[in-house]
LUMTORDO-421242 format. One record per residue: residue in one letter; z, x, y of N, C-alpha, C in turn. Coordinates in steps of 0.1 Angstrom, whole numbers, plus 5000, padded with zeros to 4 digits. Layout:
residues N
{r: a | n_pz: Z | n_px: X | n_py: Y | ca_pz: Z | ca_px: X | ca_py: Y | c_pz: Z | c_px: X | c_py: Y};
...
This chain:
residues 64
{r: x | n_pz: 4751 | n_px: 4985 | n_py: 4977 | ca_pz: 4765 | ca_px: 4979 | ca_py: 4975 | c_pz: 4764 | c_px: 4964 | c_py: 4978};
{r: x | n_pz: 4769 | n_px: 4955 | n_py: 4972 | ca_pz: 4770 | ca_px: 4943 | ca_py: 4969 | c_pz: 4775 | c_px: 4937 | c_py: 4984};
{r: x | n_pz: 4776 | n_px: 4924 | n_py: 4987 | ca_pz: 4781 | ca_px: 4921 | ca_py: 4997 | c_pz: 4803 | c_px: 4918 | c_py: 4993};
{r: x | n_pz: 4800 | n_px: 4913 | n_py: 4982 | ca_pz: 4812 | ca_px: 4910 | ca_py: 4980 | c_pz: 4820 | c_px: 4927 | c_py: 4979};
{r: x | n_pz: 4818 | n_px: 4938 | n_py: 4973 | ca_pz: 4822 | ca_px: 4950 | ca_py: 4976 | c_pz: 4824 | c_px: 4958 | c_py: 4989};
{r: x | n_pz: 4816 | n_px: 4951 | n_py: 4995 | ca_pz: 4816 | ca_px: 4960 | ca_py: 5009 | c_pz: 4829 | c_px: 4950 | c_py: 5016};
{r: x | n_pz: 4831 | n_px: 4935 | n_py: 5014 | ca_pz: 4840 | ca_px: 4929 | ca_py: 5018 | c_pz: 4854 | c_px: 4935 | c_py: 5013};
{r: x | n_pz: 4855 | n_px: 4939 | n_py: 4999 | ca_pz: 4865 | ca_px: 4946 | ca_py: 4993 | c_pz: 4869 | c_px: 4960 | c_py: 5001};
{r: x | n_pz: 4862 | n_px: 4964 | n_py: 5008 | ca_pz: 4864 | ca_px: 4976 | ca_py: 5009 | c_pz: 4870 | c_px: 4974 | c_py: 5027};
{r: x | n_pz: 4862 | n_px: 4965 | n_py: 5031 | ca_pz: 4868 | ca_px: 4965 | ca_py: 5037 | c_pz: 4884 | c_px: 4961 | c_py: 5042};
{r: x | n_pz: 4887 | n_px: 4949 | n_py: 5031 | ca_pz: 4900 | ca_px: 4946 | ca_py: 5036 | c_pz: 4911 | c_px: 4957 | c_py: 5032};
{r: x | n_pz: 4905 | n_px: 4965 | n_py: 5019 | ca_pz: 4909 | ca_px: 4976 | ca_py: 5019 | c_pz: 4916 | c_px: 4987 | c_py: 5030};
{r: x | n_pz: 4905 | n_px: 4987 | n_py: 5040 | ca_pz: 4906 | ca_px: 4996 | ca_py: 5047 | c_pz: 4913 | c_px: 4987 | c_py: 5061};
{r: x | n_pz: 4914 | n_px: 4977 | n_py: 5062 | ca_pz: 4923 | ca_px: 4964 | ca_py: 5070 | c_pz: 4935 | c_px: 4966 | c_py: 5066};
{r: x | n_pz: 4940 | n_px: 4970 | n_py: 5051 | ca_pz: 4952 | ca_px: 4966 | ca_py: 5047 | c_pz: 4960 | c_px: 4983 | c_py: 5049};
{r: x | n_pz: 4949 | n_px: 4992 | n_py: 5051 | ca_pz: 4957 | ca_px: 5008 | ca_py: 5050 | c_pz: 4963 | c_px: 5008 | c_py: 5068};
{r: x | n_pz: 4951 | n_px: 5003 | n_py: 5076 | ca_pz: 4954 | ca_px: 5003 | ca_py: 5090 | c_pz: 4969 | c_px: 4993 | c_py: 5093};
{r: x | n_pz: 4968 | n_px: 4983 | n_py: 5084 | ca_pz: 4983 | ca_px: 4974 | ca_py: 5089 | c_pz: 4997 | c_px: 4982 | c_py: 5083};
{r: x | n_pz: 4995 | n_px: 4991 | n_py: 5071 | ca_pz: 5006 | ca_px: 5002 | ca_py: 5068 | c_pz: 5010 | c_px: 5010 | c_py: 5080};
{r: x | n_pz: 4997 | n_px: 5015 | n_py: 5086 | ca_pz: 4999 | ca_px: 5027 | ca_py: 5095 | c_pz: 5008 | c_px: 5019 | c_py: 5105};
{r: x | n_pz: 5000 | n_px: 5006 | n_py: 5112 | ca_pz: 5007 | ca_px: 5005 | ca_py: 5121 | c_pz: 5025 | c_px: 4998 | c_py: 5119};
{r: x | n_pz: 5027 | n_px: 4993 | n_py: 5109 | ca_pz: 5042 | ca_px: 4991 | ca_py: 5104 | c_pz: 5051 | c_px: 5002 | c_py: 5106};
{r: x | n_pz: 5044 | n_px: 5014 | n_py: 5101 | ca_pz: 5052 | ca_px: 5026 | ca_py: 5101 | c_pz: 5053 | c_px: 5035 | c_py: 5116};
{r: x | n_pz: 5039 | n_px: 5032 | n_py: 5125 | ca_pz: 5041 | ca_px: 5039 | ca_py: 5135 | c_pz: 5052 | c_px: 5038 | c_py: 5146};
{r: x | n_pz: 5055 | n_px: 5050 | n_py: 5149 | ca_pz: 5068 | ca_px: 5051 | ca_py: 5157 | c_pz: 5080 | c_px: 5052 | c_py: 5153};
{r: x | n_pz: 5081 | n_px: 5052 | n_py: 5136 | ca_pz: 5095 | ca_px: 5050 | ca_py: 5126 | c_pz: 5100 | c_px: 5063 | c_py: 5125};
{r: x | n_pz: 5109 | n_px: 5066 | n_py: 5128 | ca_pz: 5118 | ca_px: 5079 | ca_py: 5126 | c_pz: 5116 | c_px: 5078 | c_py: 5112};
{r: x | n_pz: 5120 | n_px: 5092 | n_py: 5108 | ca_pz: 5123 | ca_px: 5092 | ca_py: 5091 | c_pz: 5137 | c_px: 5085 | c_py: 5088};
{r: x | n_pz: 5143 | n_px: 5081 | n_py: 5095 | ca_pz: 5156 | ca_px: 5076 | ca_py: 5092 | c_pz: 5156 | c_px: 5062 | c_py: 5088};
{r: x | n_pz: 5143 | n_px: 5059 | n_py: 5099 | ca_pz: 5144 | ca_px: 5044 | ca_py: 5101 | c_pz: 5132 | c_px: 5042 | c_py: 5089};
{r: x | n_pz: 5120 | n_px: 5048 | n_py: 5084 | ca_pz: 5113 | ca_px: 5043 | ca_py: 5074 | c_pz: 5117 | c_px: 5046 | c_py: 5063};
{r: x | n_pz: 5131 | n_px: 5051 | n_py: 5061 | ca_pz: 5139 | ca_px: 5052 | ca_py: 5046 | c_pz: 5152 | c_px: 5045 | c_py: 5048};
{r: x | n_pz: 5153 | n_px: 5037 | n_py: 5060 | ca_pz: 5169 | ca_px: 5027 | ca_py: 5059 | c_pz: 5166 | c_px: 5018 | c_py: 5046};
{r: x | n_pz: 5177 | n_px: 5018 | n_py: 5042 | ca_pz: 5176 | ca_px: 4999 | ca_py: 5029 | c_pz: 5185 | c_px: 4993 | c_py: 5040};
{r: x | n_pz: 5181 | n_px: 4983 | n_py: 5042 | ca_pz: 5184 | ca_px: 4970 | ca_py: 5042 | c_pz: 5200 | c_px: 4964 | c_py: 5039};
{r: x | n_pz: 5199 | n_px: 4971 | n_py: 5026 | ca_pz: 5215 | ca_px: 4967 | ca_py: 5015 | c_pz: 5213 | c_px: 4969 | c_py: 5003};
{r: x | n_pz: 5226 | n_px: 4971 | n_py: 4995 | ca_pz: 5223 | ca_px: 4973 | ca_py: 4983 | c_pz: 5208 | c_px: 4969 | c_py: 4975};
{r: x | n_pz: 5207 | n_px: 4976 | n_py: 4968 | ca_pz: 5194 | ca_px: 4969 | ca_py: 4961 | c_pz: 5183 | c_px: 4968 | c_py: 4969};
{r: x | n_pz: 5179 | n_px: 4968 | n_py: 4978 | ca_pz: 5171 | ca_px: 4963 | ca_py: 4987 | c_pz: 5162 | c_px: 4977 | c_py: 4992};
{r: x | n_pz: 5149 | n_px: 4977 | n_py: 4992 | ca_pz: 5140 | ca_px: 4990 | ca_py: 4993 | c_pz: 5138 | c_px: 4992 | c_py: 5006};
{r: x | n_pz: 5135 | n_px: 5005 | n_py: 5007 | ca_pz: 5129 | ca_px: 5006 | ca_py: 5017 | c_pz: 5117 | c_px: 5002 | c_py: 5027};
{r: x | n_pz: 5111 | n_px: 5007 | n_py: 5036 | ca_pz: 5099 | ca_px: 5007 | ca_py: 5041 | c_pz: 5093 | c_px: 5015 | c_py: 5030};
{r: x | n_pz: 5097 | n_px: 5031 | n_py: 5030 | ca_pz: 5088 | ca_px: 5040 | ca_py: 5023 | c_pz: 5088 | c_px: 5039 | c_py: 5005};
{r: x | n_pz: 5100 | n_px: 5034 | n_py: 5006 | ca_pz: 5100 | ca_px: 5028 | ca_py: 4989 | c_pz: 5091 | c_px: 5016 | c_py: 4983};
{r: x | n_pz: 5086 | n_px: 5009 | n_py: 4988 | ca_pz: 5082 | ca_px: 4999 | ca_py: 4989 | c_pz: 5068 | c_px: 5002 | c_py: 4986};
{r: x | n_pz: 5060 | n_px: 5013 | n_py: 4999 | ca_pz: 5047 | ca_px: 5020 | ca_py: 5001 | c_pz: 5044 | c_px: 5025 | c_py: 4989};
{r: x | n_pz: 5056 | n_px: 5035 | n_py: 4984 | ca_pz: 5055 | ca_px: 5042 | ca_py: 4972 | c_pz: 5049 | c_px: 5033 | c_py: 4961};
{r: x | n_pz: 5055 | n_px: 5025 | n_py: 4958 | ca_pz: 5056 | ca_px: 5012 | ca_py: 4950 | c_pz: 5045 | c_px: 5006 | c_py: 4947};
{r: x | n_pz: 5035 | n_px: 5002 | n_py: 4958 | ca_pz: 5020 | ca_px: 4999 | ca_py: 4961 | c_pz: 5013 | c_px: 5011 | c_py: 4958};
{r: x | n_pz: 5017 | n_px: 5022 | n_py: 4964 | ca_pz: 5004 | ca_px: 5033 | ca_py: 4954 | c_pz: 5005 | c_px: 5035 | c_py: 4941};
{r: x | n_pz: 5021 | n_px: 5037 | n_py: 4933 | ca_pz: 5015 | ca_px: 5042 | ca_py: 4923 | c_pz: 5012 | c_px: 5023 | c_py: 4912};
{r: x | n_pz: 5017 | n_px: 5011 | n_py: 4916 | ca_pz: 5014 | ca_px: 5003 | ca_py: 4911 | c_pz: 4994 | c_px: 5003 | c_py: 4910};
{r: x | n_pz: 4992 | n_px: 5006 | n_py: 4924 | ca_pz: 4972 | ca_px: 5003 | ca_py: 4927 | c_pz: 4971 | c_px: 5018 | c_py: 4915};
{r: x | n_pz: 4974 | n_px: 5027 | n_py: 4916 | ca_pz: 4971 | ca_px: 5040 | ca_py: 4909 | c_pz: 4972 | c_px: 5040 | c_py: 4893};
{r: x | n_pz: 4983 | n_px: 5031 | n_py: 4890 | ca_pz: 4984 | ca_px: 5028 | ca_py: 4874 | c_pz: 4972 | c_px: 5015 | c_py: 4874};
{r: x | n_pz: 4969 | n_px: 5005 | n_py: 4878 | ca_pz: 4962 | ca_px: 4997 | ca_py: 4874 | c_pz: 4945 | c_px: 4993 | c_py: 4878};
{r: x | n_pz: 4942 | n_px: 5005 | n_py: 4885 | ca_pz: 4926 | ca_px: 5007 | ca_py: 4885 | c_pz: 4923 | c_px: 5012 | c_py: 4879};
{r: x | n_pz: 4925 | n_px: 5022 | n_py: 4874 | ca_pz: 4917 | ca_px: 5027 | ca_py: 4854 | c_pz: 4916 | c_px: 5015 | c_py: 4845};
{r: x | n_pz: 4927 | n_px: 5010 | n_py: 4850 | ca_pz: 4925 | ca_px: 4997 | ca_py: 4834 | c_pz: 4915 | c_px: 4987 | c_py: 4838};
{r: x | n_pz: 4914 | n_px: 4988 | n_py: 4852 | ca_pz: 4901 | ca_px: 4980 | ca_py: 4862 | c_pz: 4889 | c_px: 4981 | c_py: 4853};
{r: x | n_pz: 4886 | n_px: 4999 | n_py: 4856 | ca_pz: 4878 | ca_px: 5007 | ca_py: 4857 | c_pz: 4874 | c_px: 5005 | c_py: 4845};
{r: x | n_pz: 4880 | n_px: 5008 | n_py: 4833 | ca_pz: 4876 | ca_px: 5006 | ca_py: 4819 | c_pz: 4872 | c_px: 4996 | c_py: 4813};
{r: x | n_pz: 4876 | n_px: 4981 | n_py: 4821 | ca_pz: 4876 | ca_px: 4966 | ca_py: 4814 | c_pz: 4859 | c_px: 4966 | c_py: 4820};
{r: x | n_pz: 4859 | n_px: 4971 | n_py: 4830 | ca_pz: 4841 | ca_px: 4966 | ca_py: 4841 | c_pz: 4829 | c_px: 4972 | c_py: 4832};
């Protein structure tokens, strides 16, 4: 594994631990409050980032 890959993976795995800890301790009430109209949630948001990273790594995948 490359050095620059293993760096990727890492922040990767940096960026999944700073989710956990945003969420820890959040009632289900409180990681589905909005804000205000229009305005997403904590868990909407999460959503948002997986399936955005989930639609756009095959096309990663395909172009490499």
């Amino acid at each position: 594994m490359t050095p620059e890959l293993q760096e990727l993976l890492r922040q990767i795995d940096a960026i999944k631990a700073d989710g956990h800890a945003v969420c820890a301790g959040l009632s289900e009430s409180q990681f589905n409050w909005r804000p205000g109209e229009g305005r997403w949630s904590i868990a909407e948001c999460l959503v948002h980032l997986n399936v955005t990273v989930a639609r756009t790594l095959p096309a990663f995948d395909t172009a490499i």
